[in-house]
N, C-alpha and C positions, 0 to 999 in steps of 0.2 A: 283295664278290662280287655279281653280277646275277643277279638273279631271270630263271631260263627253265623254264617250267614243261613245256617238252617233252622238259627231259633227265631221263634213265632214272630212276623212279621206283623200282626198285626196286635191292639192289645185291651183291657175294659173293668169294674169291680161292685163295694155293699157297704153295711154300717152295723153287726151286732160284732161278736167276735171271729167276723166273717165277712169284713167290711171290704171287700176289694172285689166283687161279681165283677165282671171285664164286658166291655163294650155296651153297656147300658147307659152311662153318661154323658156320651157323647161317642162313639168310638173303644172306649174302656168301659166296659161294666164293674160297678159295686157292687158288694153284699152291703146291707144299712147294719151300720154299727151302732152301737149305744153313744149315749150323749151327745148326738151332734155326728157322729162319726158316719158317713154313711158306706164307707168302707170302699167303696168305687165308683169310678166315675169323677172327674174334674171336673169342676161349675167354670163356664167360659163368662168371658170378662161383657162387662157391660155395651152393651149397644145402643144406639139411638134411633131403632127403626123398628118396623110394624116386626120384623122378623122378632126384635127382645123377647115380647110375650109370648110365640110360638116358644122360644129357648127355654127362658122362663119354665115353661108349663112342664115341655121336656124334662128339665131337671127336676121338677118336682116329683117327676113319676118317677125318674130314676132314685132317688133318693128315698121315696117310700120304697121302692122295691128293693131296693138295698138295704134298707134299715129288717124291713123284714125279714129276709135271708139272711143276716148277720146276730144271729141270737141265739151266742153261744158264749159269752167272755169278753175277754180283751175288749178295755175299754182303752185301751191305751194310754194307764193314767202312771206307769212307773214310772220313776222319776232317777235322772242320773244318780250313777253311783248305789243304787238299788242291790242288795248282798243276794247273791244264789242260796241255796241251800246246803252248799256247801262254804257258807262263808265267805267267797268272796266278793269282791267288791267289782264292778265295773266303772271302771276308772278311765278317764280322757284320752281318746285314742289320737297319732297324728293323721291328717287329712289325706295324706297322699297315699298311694296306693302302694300295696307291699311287691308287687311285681308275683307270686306264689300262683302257679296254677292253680284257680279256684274249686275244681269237679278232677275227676278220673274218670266220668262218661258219661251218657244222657238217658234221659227215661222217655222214651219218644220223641219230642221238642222238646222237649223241659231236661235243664243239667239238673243231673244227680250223682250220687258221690262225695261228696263234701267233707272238710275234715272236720274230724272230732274235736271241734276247738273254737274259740271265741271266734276266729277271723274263718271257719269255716259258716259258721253261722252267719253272720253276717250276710257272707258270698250267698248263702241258700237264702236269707229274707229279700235279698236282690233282684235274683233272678226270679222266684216266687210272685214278686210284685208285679214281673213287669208280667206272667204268663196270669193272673188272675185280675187284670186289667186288660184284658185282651176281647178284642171282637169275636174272637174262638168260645169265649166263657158264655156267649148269649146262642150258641150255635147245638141243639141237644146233643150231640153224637160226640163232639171235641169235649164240651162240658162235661161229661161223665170221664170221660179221660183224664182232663185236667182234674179234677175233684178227687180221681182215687192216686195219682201222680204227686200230688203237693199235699194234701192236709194224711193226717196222722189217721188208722187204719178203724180205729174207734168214732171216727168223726164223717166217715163217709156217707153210709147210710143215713146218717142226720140229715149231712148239706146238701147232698144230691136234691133229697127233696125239697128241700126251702130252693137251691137254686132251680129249681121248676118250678117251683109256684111264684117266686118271684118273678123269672124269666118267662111266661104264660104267653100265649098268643097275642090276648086282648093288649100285651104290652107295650111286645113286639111289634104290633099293627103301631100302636102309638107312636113309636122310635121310626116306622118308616121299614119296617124288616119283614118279610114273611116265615113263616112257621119254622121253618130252616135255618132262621138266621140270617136272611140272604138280603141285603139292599136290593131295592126296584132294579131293572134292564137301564143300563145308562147312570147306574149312582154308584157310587163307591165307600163301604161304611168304615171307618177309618177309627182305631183305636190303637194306639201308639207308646208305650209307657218308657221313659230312660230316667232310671235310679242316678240321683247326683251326688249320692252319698249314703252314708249307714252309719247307727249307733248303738251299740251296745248300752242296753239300761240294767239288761240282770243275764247273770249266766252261772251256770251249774254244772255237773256233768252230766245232765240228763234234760237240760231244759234252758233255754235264753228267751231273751226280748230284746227283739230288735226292732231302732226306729229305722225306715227307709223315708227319705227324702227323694219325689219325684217330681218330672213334669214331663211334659208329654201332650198329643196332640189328637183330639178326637170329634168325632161330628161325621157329617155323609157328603159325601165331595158327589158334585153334579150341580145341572143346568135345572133351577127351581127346586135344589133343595133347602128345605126349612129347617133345615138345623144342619146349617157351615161350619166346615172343620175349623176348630179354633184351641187354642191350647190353655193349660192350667196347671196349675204348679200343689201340690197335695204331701202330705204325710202319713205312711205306712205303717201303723205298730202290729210286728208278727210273733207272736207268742209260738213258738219252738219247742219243737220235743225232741228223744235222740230216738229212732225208734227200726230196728231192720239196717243199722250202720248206716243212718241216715240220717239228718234234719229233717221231720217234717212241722207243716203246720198243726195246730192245737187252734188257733182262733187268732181273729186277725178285727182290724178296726180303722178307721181313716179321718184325717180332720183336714181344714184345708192349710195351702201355706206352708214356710214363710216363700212368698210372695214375690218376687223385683217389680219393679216399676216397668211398666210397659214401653215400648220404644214407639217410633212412628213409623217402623218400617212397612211399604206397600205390599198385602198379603197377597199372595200368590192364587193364581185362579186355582178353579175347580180340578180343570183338566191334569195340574201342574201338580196339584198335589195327591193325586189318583194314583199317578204314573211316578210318584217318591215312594209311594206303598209300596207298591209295586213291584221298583227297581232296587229299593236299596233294605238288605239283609239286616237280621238284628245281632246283639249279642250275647255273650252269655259273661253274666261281670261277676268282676273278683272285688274282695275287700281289696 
């Protein structure tokens, strides 16, 4: 992946075919995707204190508001090796990265340009994930941007609305944001998404599915806040179209996992993790 320190530093997502709303989950918002999928937003790992059921509760609203915004498709149920329409097959790719310039330039923060080909796609469900997982996607003015920026031109009008009625005041109040999108004076709202990988299940010339493999770190950094940045590990299925010499999204969906074992490393305060938003830029990744 290449270092571009002016893509979206911050990140959030849902659960129908539009499961990825950014910064509702903790820092990332979902759209709520079908089956289980709620398409954005990481569930933070278990805790043993009065804070769990404040988190708890969190995640449930995020998840219902995800699943609701996400009600377009992709359930994300292709399964490897899945033939395009033109026959072919998506077949086991190697892990490592191909070194190819992923984009030939940007569409505001978000890379666009992408090549007309399996490993471009890929690179576009990457990047995609990490900008509709973003703390920007709960914000009205970024979200309208991001929405007509990433999904396919036929699909705007739709998601717009679901991501506002999903993303509503009443919800925002819940999450701790006011109407703007904005954490209280003194908090810091923290939605952070990094793709660990990508998989090709179907591809065509005119359409792919891509799984993205993420994790990432979200929640509201501050002194009494009720929902501490904590991270989560999730899976991205992005249904792709080719459309304006483009990849764009068609519908999208999320489940949790796979997972690692948690370490016992001591988490880093409030302040500490404010001022990593902050200071350190994101990127824009290649297959």
């Amino acid at each position: 992946m290449s270092h571009d320190d002016g893509y979206g530093s911050d990140s959030g997502r849902t659960g129908d075919g539009y499961s990825t709303i950014g910064g509702t989950r903790q820092t990332r918002t979902r759209l709520p995707d079908g089956e289980g999928g709620d398409g954005y937003g990481p569930r933070r790992p278990a805790r043993n204190s009065r804070s769990l059921v404040t988190v708890v509760g969190v995640i449930v609203l995020l998840l219902a508001a995800i699943a609701f915004a996400n009600m377009g498709g992709g359930d994300g149920s292709d399964g490897d090796g899945a033939s395009g329409s033109n026959g072919k097959k998506a077949g086991a790719a190697p892990t490592a990265a191909t070194g190819t310039k992923p984009v030939t330039g940007k569409n505001g923060e978000i890379a666009s340009g992408f090549a007309h080909d399996q490993q471009g796609a890929e690179s576009a469900a990457a990047n995609y994930s990490v900008a509709l997982v973003s703390a920007d996607i709960l914000k009205p003015a970024q979200r309208a941007q991001i929405v007509r920026q990433v999904f396919v031109t036929g699909r705007v009008g739709e998601l717009e609305t679901k991501f506002n009625q999903a993303y509503n005041k009443d919800f925002l109040d819940k999450i701790g944001l006011d109407e703007s999108g904005n954490a209280a004076e003194g908090m810091t709202y923290v939605s952070r998404t990094a793709p660990v990988g990508t998989k090709v299940t179907q591809f065509a010339d005119a359409s792919a599915t891509v799984e993205v493999w993420c994790t990432g770190v979200f929640g509201t950094a501050g002194v009494g806040s009720t929902n501490p940045v904590s991270n989560d590990w999730f899976t991205m299925t992005l249904k792709l179209q080719w459309e304006s010499d483009d990849w764009k999204v068609d519908s999208f969906s999320q489940k949790d996992g796979p997972a690692p074992v948690n370490t016992d490393r001591t988490a880093s305060n409030a302040d500490e993790i404010a001022k990593a938003v902050e200071e350190y830029g994101g990127f824009t990744y290649a297959r």
